[in-house]
N, C-alpha and C positions, 0 to 999 in steps of 0.2 A: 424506464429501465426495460432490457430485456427482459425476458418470461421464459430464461432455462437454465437450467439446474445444471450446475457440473457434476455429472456420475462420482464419487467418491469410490466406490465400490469395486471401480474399473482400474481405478489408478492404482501405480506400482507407489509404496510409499517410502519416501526420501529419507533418510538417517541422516544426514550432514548437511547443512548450509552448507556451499561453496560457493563462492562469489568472483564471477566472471572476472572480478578488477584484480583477483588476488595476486597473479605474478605480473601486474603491474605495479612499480615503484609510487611510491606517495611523494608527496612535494608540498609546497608551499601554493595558497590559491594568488594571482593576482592583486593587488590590491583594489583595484574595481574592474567589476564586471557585470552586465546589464543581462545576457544569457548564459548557462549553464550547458555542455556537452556531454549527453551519457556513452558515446563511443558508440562506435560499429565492429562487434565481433564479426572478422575474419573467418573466412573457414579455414586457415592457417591457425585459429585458435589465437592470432595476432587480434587486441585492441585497437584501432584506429581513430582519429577523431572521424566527425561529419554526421554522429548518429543523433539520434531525437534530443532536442533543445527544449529547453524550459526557461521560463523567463526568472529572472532574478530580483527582481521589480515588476510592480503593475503599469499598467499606461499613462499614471501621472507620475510615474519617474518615483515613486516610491519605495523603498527597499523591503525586500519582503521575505527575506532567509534571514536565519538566525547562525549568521557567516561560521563562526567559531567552531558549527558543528558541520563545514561544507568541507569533505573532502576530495581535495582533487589530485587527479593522478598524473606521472609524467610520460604526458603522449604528446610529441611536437610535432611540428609546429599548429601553433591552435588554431582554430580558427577566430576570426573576427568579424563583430557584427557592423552596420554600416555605417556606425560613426567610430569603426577604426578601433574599436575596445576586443581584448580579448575575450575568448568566447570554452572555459577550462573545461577540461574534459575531467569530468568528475566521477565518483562511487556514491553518495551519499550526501543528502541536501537534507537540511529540516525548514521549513516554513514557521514562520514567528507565529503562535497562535494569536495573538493581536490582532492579526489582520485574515484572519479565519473568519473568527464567531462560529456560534451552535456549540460555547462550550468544550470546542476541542481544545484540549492542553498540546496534546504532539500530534505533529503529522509529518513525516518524512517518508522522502523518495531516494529508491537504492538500486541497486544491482543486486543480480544472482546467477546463475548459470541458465537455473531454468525455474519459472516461476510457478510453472504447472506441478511441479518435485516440492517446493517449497509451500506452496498453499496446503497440498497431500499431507505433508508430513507437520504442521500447523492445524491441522484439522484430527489430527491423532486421539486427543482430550475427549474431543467432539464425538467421533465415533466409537471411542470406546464407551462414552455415558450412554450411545443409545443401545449397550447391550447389556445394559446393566437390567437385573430385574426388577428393580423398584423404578425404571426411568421415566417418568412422566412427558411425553412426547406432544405437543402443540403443532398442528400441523395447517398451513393456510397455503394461499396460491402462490405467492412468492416468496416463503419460508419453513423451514422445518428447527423447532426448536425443542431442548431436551435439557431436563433441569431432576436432578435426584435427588433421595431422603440427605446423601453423606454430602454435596456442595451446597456453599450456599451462594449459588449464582447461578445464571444460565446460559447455555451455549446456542447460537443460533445459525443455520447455513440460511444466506441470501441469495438472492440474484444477482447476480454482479452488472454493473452500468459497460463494463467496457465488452470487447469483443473476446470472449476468454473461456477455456473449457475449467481453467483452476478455479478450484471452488473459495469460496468466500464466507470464512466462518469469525462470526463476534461472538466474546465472551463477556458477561456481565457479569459484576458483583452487585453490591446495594449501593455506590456512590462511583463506580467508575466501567469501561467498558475501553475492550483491546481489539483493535482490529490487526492479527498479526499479519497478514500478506492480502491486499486488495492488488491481483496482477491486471499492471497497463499491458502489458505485451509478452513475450515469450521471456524477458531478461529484466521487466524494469518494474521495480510493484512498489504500491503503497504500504506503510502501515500508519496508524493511527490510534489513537487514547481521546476518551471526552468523556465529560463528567455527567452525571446520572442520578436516578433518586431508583427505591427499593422495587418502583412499580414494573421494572424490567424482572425480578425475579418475583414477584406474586401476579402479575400477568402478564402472558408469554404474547401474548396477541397483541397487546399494546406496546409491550417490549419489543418485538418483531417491528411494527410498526415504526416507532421511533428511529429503531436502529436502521430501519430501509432511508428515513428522512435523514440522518445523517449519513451515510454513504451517501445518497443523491446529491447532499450538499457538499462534498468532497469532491464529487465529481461535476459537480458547476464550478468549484472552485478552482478546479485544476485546470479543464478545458479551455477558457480563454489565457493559458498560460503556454501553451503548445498543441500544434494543431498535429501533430503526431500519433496520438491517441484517437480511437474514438469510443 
């Protein structure tokens, strides 16, 4: 993982989810499709297909979205992978936790306009508990975590694996943890959920810790699935 912090403090913060897909039309996905298209914004503010793919299946031809919740949008003609399959320009994929592991229940991949706006305004919770004056703050080399007398869970900013100034904040309770926005690039981010026991909220160092090994392991998991990201 890299070793730097996205400024929180710098950042303008976001009011509104808007999502790049939105005055695109929704549609029906294919019936089969082996990669996903998340479009190329235009500077016309135009959708196009041709933008970062994700696989849809692993290398042994196995399927690996949980299709029902893939939606795809109508940007024609699609493109097609080399054995002649559509290739849908889509908003929103979820990955079957099945074929995860570590425990994650959800992990999907979306669009947004801007994901540096969207992290900011996800990380709201986050910085208002570290100005609380009861906040109890844990502070280590690749995390800063903040857990007070009135919640009973704890917030943590990571290091983010990709290349990214949007910050990256997890929340834990005592049996579950939300990663609301892990941004791949300036439009396209992850979020994620996976299950936990209470030692995230009675130790922040350990908590910290776990939660960098699950982001790590999100991010093994995605990389051999498009080489788009790094």
């Amino acid at each position: 993982m890299k070793t730097r912090f996205a400024p929180l403090t710098h950042m303008v913060l976001a009011t509104v989810f808007t999502f790049a897909a939105s005055a695109v039309a929704a549609e029906d996905c294919p019936d089969f499709y082996r990669f996903v298209d998340f479009g190329l914004q235009g500077n016309d503010g135009v959708l196009y297909r041709g933008g970062p793919l994700l696989r849809a299946e692993n290398f042994a031809e196995d399927r690996l979205l949980l299709e029902d919740q893939t939606e795809c949008l109508s940007v024609w003609p699609t493109l097609t992978d080399g054995r002649g399959n559509p290739m849908p320009v889509v908003s929103t994929i979820a990955y079957d936790p099945a074929a995860i592991g570590a425990g994650i229940t959800e992990l999907k991949v979306r669009t947004v306009e801007g994901t540096t706006a969207a992290a900011t305004q996800s990380a709201t919770s986050y910085r208002r508990r570290l100005e609380e004056p009861d906040a109890t703050v844990t502070r280590g080399d690749t995390f800063v975590c903040v857990a007070t007398a009135l919640t009973p869970h704890v917030a943590c900013q990571l290091v983010s694996p990709y290349d990214t100034d949007a910050p990256l904040i997890v929340y834990c309770h005592d049996q579950s943890c939300r990663l609301p926005v892990l941004a791949m690039d300036d439009r396209i981010f992850v979020s994620a959920r996976w299950e936990t026991d209470v030692h995230y909220v009675n130790d922040p160092d350990a908590g910290a810790a776990s939660m960098s090994e699950i982001v790590q392991h999100i991010y093994d998991f995605m990389s051999p699935l498009s080489s788009s990201f790094q």
